[in-house]
C-alpha positions in Angstrom: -162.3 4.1 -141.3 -161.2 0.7 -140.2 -158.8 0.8 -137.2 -155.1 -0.4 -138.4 -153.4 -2.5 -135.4 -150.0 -3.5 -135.8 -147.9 -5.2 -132.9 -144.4 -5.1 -132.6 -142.6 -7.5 -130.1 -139.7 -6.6 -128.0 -137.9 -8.9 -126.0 -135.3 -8.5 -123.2 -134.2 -10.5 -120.8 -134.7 -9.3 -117.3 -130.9 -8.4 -116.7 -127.9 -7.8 -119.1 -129.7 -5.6 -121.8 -127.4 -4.6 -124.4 -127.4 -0.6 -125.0 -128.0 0.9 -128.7 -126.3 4.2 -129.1 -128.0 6.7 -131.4 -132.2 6.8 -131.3 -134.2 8.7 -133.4 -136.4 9.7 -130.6 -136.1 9.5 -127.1 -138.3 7.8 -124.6 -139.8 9.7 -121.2 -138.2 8.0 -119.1 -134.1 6.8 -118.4 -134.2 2.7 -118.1 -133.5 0.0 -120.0 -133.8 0.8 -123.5 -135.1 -1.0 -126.7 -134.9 -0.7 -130.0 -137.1 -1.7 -133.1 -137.1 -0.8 -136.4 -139.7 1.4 -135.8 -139.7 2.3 -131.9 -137.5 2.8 -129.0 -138.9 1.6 -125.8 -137.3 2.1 -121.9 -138.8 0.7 -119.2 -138.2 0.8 -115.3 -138.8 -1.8 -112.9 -139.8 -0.7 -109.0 -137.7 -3.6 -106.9 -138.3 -7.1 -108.0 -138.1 -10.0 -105.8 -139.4 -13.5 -106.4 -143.3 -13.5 -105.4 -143.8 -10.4 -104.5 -145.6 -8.1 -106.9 -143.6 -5.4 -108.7 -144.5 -2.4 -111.2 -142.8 -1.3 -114.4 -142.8 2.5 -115.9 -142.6 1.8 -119.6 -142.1 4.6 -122.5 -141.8 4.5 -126.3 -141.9 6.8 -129.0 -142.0 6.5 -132.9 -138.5 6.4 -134.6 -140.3 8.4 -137.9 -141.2 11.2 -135.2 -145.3 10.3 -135.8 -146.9 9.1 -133.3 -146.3 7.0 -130.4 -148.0 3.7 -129.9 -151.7 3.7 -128.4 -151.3 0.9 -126.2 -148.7 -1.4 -124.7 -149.2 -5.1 -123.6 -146.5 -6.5 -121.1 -145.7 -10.3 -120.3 -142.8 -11.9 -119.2 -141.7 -15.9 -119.9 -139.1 -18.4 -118.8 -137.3 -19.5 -121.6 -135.5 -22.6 -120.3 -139.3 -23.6 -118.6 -141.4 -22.7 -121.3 -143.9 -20.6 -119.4 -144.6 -17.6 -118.5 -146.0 -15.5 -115.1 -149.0 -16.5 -113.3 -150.9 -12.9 -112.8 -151.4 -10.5 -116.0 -150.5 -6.9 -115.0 -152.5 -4.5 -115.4 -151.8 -1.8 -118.0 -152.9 2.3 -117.8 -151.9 4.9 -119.8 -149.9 7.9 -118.0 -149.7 9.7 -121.3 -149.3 9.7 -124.9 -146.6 7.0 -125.3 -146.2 6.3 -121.3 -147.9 3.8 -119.4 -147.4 1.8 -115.7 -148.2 -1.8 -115.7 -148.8 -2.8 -111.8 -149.1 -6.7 -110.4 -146.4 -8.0 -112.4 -144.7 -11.3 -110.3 -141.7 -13.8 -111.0 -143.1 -16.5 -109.2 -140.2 -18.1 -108.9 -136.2 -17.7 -109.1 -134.6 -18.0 -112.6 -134.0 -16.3 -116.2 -137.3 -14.3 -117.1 -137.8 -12.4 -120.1 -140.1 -9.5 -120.7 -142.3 -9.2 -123.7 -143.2 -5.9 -124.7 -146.2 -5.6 -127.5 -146.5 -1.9 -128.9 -150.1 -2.0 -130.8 -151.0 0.8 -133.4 -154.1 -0.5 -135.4 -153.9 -3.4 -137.1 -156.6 -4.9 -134.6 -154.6 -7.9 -134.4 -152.7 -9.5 -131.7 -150.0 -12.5 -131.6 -147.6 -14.0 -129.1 -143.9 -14.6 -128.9 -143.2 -18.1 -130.2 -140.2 -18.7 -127.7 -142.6 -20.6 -125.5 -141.9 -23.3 -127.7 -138.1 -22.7 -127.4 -135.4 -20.9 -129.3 -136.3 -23.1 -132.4 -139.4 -20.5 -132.5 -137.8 -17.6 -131.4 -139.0 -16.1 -135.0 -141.8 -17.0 -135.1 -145.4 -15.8 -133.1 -148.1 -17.7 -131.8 -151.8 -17.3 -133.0 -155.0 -18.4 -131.0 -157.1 -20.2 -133.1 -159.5 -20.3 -130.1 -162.5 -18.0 -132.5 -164.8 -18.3 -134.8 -163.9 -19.2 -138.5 -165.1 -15.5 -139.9 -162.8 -13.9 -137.0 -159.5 -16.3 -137.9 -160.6 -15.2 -141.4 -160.6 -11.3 -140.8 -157.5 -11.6 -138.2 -155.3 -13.8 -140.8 -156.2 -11.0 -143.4 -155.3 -8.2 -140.8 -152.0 -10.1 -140.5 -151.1 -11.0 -143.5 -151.9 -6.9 -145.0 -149.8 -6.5 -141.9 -146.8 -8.5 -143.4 -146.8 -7.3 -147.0 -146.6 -3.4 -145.3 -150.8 -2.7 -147.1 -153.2 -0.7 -145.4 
């Protein structure tokens, strides 16, 4: 059976997260906490301080009660500087639905966003479009750095993804 992949961004900014009440589910661990329309996510940062290396415990759990996401991707972006960190973390899976991303790093001081990208199996991936500013902040970013038949097969993937087919 072909592996269904489907991404969901979250956003928050670093500091001043605004709290949802009621969640259908509850993460496994007390943070910061996220909502989608299909997830709730919390995550916890170990101290962050510009260029030195920090960690983040993340958690999420499907809304319907299924099951939670297989695999989490974490990046986080300047908004006003339209870039994002220098190092990629490094993401392993504690658990079903928990996972500790290690070697994160705000180069330097500012406003910095995290980007949290729950995957499931649509076997696609895209990027937040705020890099390009908040005139993109609905939209995502697609590398078109493949080969035709892949762009083919991944715009295919995305589009089933949009209209809600398997």
């Amino acid at each position: 059976m072909e592996k269904r992949r489907r991404a969901l961004r979250l956003a928050a900014a670093a500091a001043g997260l605004s709290w949802i009440p009621a969640w259908a589910c509850t993460p496994a661990i007390q943070g910061a906490t996220l909502e989608s329309a299909s997830y709730v996510l919390a995550f916890r940062a170990s101290p962050v301080a510009v260029a030195t290396h920090f960690n983040l415990d993340v958690a999420a759990c499907a809304k319907s009660g299924g099951p939670p996401p297989a695999e989490l991707k974490i990046d986080a972006h300047m908004p006003e500087h339209r870039h994002g960190m220098n190092y990629a973390p490094s993401v392993k899976a504690l658990g079903p639905g928990r996972w500790r991303a290690e070697g994160l790093m705000f180069h330097m001081p500012g406003r910095w966003e995290f980007a949290f990208e729950l995957l499931r199996q649509r076997g696609v991936s895209v990027a937040p479009g705020t890099a390009f500013g908040q005139v993109a902040a609905d939209a995502v970013r697609i590398s078109l750095a493949s080969s035709e038949s892949d762009l083919e097969e991944g715009v295919g993937r995305l589009a089933k993804f949009v209209l809600g087919r398997t």
